[in-house]
N, C-alpha and C positions, 0 to 999 in steps of 0.2 A: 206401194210402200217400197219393194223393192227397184222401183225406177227412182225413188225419190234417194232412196242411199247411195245406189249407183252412183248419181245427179254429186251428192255430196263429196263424196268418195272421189272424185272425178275434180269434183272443183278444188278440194284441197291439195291434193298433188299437185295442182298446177298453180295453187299459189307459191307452194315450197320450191319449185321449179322456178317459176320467176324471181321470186326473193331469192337464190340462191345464185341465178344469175346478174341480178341487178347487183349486188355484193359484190363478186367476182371481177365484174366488168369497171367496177368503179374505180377499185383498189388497184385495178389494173394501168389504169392511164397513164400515159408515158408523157413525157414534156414539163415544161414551166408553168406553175398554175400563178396567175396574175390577179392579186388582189390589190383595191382601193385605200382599204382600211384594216386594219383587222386589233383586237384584243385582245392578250393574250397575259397570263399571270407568270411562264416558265417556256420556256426555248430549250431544248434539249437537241445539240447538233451531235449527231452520231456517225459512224463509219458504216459499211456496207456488213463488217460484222457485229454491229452494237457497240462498239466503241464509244462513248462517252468523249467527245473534242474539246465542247465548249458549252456551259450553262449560261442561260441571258435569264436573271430573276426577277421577281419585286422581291423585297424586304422577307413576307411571310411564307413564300417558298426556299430561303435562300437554303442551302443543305447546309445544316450542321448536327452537332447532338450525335443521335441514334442513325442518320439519314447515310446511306452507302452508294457511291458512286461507284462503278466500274468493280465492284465487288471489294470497295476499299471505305473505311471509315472516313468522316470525313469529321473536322477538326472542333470538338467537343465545344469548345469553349468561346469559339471563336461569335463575335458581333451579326448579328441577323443584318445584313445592310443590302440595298438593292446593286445591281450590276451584273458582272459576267467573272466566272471560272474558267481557267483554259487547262488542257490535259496534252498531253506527250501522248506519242503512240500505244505507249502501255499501258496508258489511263491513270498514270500519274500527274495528281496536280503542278503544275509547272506555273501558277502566275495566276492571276486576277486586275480585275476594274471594280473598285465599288466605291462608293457616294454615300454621304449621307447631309443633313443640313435642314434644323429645328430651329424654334424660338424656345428659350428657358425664362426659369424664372427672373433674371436679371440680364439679359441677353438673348444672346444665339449662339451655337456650336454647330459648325458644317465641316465639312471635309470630303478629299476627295483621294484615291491612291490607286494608282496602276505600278503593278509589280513584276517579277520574272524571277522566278525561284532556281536556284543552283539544282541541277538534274536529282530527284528523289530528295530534295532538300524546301530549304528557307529561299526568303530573298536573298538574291545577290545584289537586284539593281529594282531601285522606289522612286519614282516621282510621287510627291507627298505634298496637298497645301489643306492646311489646318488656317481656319478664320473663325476665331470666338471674342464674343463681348461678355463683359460682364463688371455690372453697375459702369455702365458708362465709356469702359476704358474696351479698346478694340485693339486683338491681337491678331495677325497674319503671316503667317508663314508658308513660304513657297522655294522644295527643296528638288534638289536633286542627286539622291544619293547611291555610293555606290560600296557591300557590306565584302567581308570573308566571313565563311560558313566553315566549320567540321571537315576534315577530308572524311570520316567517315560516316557522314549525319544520313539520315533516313526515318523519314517519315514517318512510318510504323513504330518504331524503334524511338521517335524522339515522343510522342505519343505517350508509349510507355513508361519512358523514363522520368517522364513529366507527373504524369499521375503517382512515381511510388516516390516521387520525392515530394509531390502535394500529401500525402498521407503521412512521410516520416515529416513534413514541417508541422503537423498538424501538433506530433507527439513531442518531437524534440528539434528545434529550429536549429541548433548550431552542428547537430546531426546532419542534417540536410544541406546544411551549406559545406559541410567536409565532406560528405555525398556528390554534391553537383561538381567539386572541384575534380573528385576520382573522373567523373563521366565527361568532365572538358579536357583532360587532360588525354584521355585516351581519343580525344578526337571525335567524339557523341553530340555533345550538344555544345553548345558557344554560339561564337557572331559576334564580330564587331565593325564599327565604321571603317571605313578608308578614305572616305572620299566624298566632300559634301558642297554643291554648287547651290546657292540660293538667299534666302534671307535667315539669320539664327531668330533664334526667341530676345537676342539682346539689339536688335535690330541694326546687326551688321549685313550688309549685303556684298556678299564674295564667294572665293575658295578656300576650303575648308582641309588640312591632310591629317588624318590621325596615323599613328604605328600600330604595330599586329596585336597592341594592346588593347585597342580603341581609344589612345590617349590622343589629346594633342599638341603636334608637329608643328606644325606651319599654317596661318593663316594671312591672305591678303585678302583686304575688303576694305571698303567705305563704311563706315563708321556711319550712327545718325546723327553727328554734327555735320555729315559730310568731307570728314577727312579719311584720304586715303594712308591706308598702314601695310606694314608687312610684319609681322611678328615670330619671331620664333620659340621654342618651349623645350626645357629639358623634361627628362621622364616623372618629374614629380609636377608637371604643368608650370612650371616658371618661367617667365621669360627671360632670355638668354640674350638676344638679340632682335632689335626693333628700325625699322626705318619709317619715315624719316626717325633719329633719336627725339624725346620728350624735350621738351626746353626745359632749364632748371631756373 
Protein backbone atom coordinates (compact mmCIF):
# COMPACT_ATOMS: atom_id res chain seq x y z
CA UNK A 1 0.00 0.00 0.00
CA UNK A 2 2.47 2.24 0.90
CA UNK A 3 4.70 1.58 -2.37
CA UNK A 4 1.50 1.85 -4.30
CA UNK A 5 0.89 5.85 -2.98
CA UNK A 6 4.49 6.51 -3.12
CA UNK A 7 3.98 5.09 -7.13
CA UNK A 8 0.93 7.85 -7.22
CA UNK A 9 2.36 10.45 -5.23
CA UNK A 10 5.36 10.17 -7.64
CA UNK A 11 3.40 10.16 -10.79
CA UNK A 12 1.39 13.17 -10.17
CA UNK A 13 4.23 15.54 -9.58
CA UNK A 14 5.51 14.71 -12.49
CA UNK A 15 2.51 15.23 -14.48
CA UNK A 16 2.27 18.94 -12.95
CA UNK A 17 5.95 19.30 -13.82
CA UNK A 18 5.39 18.43 -17.36
CA UNK A 19 2.25 20.36 -18.01
CA UNK A 20 3.86 23.20 -16.36
CA UNK A 21 6.62 23.09 -18.64
CA UNK A 22 4.95 22.20 -21.84
CA UNK A 23 2.72 25.76 -21.09
CA UNK A 24 5.72 27.66 -20.46
CA UNK A 25 7.72 26.58 -23.28
CA UNK A 26 4.99 27.15 -25.80
CA UNK A 27 4.03 30.58 -24.89
CA UNK A 28 7.42 31.14 -24.93
CA UNK A 29 8.38 30.81 -28.73
CA UNK A 30 9.97 33.39 -30.38
CA UNK A 31 9.55 34.13 -34.28
CA UNK A 32 6.79 34.30 -37.05
CA UNK A 33 4.25 31.61 -36.81
CA UNK A 34 3.12 30.76 -40.50
CA UNK A 35 -0.36 29.66 -41.08
CA UNK A 36 -2.36 28.37 -44.30
CA UNK A 37 -5.72 29.14 -43.34
CA UNK A 38 -7.05 30.24 -40.29
CA UNK A 39 -10.82 31.48 -38.66
CA UNK A 40 -11.08 33.83 -36.84
CA UNK A 41 -14.49 35.95 -35.54
CA UNK A 42 -12.13 39.32 -33.96
CA UNK A 43 -8.38 40.39 -34.46
CA UNK A 44 -7.33 42.47 -31.65
CA UNK A 45 -3.77 44.20 -32.49
CA UNK A 46 -2.20 45.35 -29.35
CA UNK A 47 1.09 47.28 -28.16
CA UNK A 48 3.68 45.55 -25.97
CA UNK A 49 1.74 47.29 -23.16
CA UNK A 50 -2.01 46.33 -24.16
CA UNK A 51 -2.58 49.06 -26.09
CA UNK A 52 -5.56 48.40 -28.16
CA UNK A 53 -4.21 49.68 -32.19
CA UNK A 54 -6.64 48.28 -34.30
CA UNK A 55 -9.87 45.78 -34.12
CA UNK A 56 -10.54 43.51 -37.41
CA UNK A 57 -14.41 42.15 -36.68
CA UNK A 58 -17.40 40.25 -38.08
CA UNK A 59 -20.77 42.12 -37.70
CA UNK A 60 -21.57 40.22 -34.10
CA UNK A 61 -18.42 41.18 -32.33
CA UNK A 62 -18.09 44.60 -33.58
CA UNK A 63 -17.86 46.85 -29.99
CA UNK A 64 -20.47 48.94 -29.23
CA UNK A 65 -23.24 49.40 -26.39
CA UNK A 66 -21.72 48.39 -22.96
CA UNK A 67 -18.38 47.07 -24.88
CA UNK A 68 -14.88 49.15 -23.60
CA UNK A 69 -11.98 49.54 -25.50
CA UNK A 70 -8.70 50.58 -23.94
CA UNK A 71 -10.74 51.47 -20.82
CA UNK A 72 -12.89 53.73 -22.93
CA UNK A 73 -16.66 53.37 -23.96
CA UNK A 74 -17.26 52.79 -27.05
CA UNK A 75 -20.01 54.37 -29.21
CA UNK A 76 -23.57 53.40 -27.90
CA UNK A 77 -25.61 53.73 -30.78
CA UNK A 78 -23.48 53.19 -33.40
CA UNK A 79 -24.47 50.13 -36.38
CA UNK A 80 -23.02 46.58 -35.68
CA UNK A 81 -21.20 46.27 -39.17
CA UNK A 82 -18.17 44.07 -39.93
CA UNK A 83 -14.51 45.74 -40.62
CA UNK A 84 -11.71 47.31 -38.60
CA UNK A 85 -11.39 50.13 -35.74
CA UNK A 86 -8.12 51.94 -35.61
CA UNK A 87 -6.82 53.81 -32.33
CA UNK A 88 -4.03 56.58 -31.63
CA UNK A 89 -1.34 55.96 -29.17
CA UNK A 90 -3.72 56.66 -26.30
CA UNK A 91 -6.28 54.43 -27.36
CA UNK A 92 -8.34 56.77 -28.70
CA UNK A 93 -10.52 55.93 -31.64
CA UNK A 94 -9.03 57.86 -34.51
CA UNK A 95 -10.99 56.22 -37.80
CA UNK A 96 -12.43 52.98 -39.12
CA UNK A 97 -13.27 50.58 -42.29
CA UNK A 98 -16.71 48.94 -42.20
CA UNK A 99 -19.05 47.38 -44.93
CA UNK A 100 -22.10 46.22 -45.07
CA UNK A 101 -24.57 44.97 -48.18
CA UNK A 102 -28.15 42.91 -47.92
CA UNK A 103 -31.15 42.05 -50.20
CA UNK A 104 -34.46 44.01 -48.82
CA UNK A 105 -37.74 43.73 -49.24
CA UNK A 106 -37.89 45.65 -52.72
CA UNK A 107 -34.19 45.82 -53.37
CA UNK A 108 -30.77 46.01 -51.86
CA UNK A 109 -28.96 48.39 -49.46
CA UNK A 110 -24.92 47.94 -49.24
CA UNK A 111 -22.28 50.43 -48.29
CA UNK A 112 -19.01 50.86 -47.76
CA UNK A 113 -16.93 53.92 -45.43
CA UNK A 114 -13.21 54.34 -44.45
CA UNK A 115 -12.88 57.35 -42.21
CA UNK A 116 -10.05 59.38 -40.06
CA UNK A 117 -11.34 61.15 -37.29
CA UNK A 118 -10.00 64.75 -36.15
CA UNK A 119 -7.58 63.85 -32.88
CA UNK A 120 -10.26 62.81 -29.73
CA UNK A 121 -12.90 63.72 -32.19
CA UNK A 122 -15.41 62.92 -35.44
CA UNK A 123 -14.51 62.45 -39.01
CA UNK A 124 -12.64 64.87 -40.68
CA UNK A 125 -12.03 62.96 -44.01
CA UNK A 126 -14.94 59.73 -45.57
CA UNK A 127 -14.57 57.90 -48.48
CA UNK A 128 -18.30 56.82 -48.62
CA UNK A 129 -20.17 54.75 -51.49
CA UNK A 130 -23.91 54.07 -50.76
CA UNK A 131 -25.64 51.50 -53.54
CA UNK A 132 -29.40 50.86 -52.82
CA UNK A 133 -32.46 49.59 -55.14
CA UNK A 134 -35.72 49.89 -54.40
CA UNK A 135 -38.81 48.79 -56.47
CA UNK A 136 -36.80 48.72 -59.41
CA UNK A 137 -35.13 52.13 -59.37
CA UNK A 138 -31.06 51.94 -58.39
CA UNK A 139 -29.20 54.47 -56.53
CA UNK A 140 -25.23 54.89 -56.33
CA UNK A 141 -23.22 57.17 -54.75
CA UNK A 142 -19.44 57.42 -54.66
CA UNK A 143 -17.92 60.37 -52.41
CA UNK A 144 -15.26 61.71 -51.21
CA UNK A 145 -15.49 63.92 -48.55
CA UNK A 146 -13.66 66.29 -46.55
CA UNK A 147 -15.75 67.80 -42.92
CA UNK A 148 -14.79 70.78 -39.84
CA UNK A 149 -15.24 69.39 -36.55
CA UNK A 150 -15.41 71.57 -32.94
CA UNK A 151 -12.10 73.09 -31.87
CA UNK A 152 -13.19 71.72 -28.73
CA UNK A 153 -14.99 68.35 -29.47
CA UNK A 154 -14.11 65.20 -27.62
CA UNK A 155 -15.42 62.01 -27.42
CA UNK A 156 -16.29 61.37 -24.01
CA UNK A 157 -17.65 64.72 -23.78
CA UNK A 158 -19.69 64.47 -27.13
CA UNK A 159 -21.00 61.12 -25.80
CA UNK A 160 -22.39 62.86 -22.98
CA UNK A 161 -23.76 65.68 -24.55
CA UNK A 162 -25.57 63.51 -26.90
CA UNK A 163 -27.32 61.54 -24.34
CA UNK A 164 -28.72 64.66 -22.10
CA UNK A 165 -29.97 66.31 -25.17
CA UNK A 166 -31.63 62.68 -26.27
CA UNK A 167 -33.47 62.77 -22.81
CA UNK A 168 -34.50 66.71 -22.81
CA UNK A 169 -35.75 65.88 -26.80
CA UNK A 170 -37.69 63.32 -25.18
CA UNK A 171 -39.40 66.05 -22.88
CA UNK A 172 -39.32 69.15 -24.57
CA UNK A 173 -37.85 69.28 -28.35
CA UNK A 174 -37.59 73.09 -28.89
CA UNK A 175 -35.61 72.86 -25.46
CA UNK A 176 -33.13 70.68 -26.90
CA UNK A 177 -32.60 72.39 -30.10
CA UNK A 178 -31.81 75.88 -27.99
CA UNK A 179 -29.65 73.29 -25.97
CA UNK A 180 -27.69 71.94 -28.93
CA UNK A 181 -27.31 75.47 -30.21
CA UNK A 182 -25.60 76.59 -26.51
CA UNK A 183 -23.13 73.29 -26.98
CA UNK A 184 -22.21 74.39 -30.85
CA UNK A 185 -21.68 77.56 -30.27
CA UNK A 186 -19.16 77.05 -27.50
CA UNK A 187 -17.25 74.63 -29.91
CA UNK A 188 -18.86 71.03 -28.43
CA UNK A 189 -20.43 69.37 -30.83
CA UNK A 190 -21.12 70.52 -34.65
CA UNK A 191 -19.63 69.32 -38.26
CA UNK A 192 -20.02 70.50 -41.22
CA UNK A 193 -19.13 69.74 -45.11
CA UNK A 194 -16.31 71.45 -46.88
CA UNK A 195 -15.40 69.62 -49.50
CA UNK A 196 -17.20 66.97 -51.63
CA UNK A 197 -15.50 65.01 -54.66
CA UNK A 198 -17.74 62.37 -56.31
CA UNK A 199 -21.33 61.53 -57.51
CA UNK A 200 -24.52 63.77 -55.44
CA UNK A 201 -27.90 61.82 -54.90
CA UNK A 202 -28.97 64.29 -57.89
CA UNK A 203 -26.57 62.37 -60.11
CA UNK A 204 -24.15 65.18 -60.68
CA UNK A 205 -20.73 63.94 -60.80
CA UNK A 206 -17.98 66.73 -59.74
CA UNK A 207 -16.57 69.17 -57.05
CA UNK A 208 -18.49 70.11 -54.39
CA UNK A 209 -17.40 73.47 -51.89
CA UNK A 210 -19.71 74.29 -49.05
CA UNK A 211 -18.81 77.55 -46.29
CA UNK A 212 -18.13 77.11 -42.49
CA UNK A 213 -21.91 76.76 -42.55
CA UNK A 214 -22.06 73.50 -44.40
CA UNK A 215 -24.03 75.56 -47.00
CA UNK A 216 -23.35 75.60 -50.63
CA UNK A 217 -20.61 77.68 -52.42
CA UNK A 218 -19.43 76.56 -55.54
CA UNK A 219 -20.18 73.60 -57.57
CA UNK A 220 -18.52 72.25 -61.02
CA UNK A 221 -19.75 68.96 -62.28
CA UNK A 222 -21.32 66.99 -65.18
CA UNK A 223 -24.81 66.99 -64.92
CA UNK A 224 -26.81 63.58 -65.94
CA UNK A 225 -27.62 64.98 -69.18
CA UNK A 226 -23.93 65.23 -69.60
CA UNK A 227 -23.56 68.87 -69.50
CA UNK A 228 -20.67 70.39 -67.85
CA UNK A 229 -21.52 73.55 -65.19
CA UNK A 230 -20.01 75.75 -62.83
CA UNK A 231 -22.42 77.26 -60.55
CA UNK A 232 -22.22 79.52 -57.80
CA UNK A 233 -24.55 80.17 -54.45
CA UNK A 234 -25.19 83.15 -52.30
CA UNK A 235 -25.84 82.26 -48.28
CA UNK A 236 -29.47 81.50 -48.74
CA UNK A 237 -28.34 78.60 -51.66
CA UNK A 238 -29.24 80.81 -54.69
CA UNK A 239 -27.56 80.94 -57.62
CA UNK A 240 -25.69 83.94 -58.23
CA UNK A 241 -23.59 82.98 -61.04
CA UNK A 242 -23.59 80.17 -63.55
CA UNK A 243 -21.46 79.16 -66.56
CA UNK A 244 -21.85 78.30 -69.35
CA UNK A 245 -25.31 81.10 -68.66
CA UNK A 246 -28.90 79.06 -69.34
CA UNK A 247 -30.10 79.90 -72.76
CA UNK A 248 -33.46 81.90 -72.60
Amino acid sequence: MNRELVFLRSFAVATVIGIVFITSTAFKKSGNQKFIEIDVERINIVEKDGTVKMVITNVDRFPNGTDKINNRPTNADRKKRSGMLFFNEEGIEAGGFIYDGRKTKNGHSAGLSLTYDQYDGDQVMQLLTQDMEKDGKRFVSSTLAFNDRPSKESQLKTMEIMNELEALRKKDPKAMEEKYKVYEAQGLIGGVPRVMLGKSRNHNNGLFLFDDKGLPKAMFYVDKENNAKLDFFDEKGNVIASFPEKKK
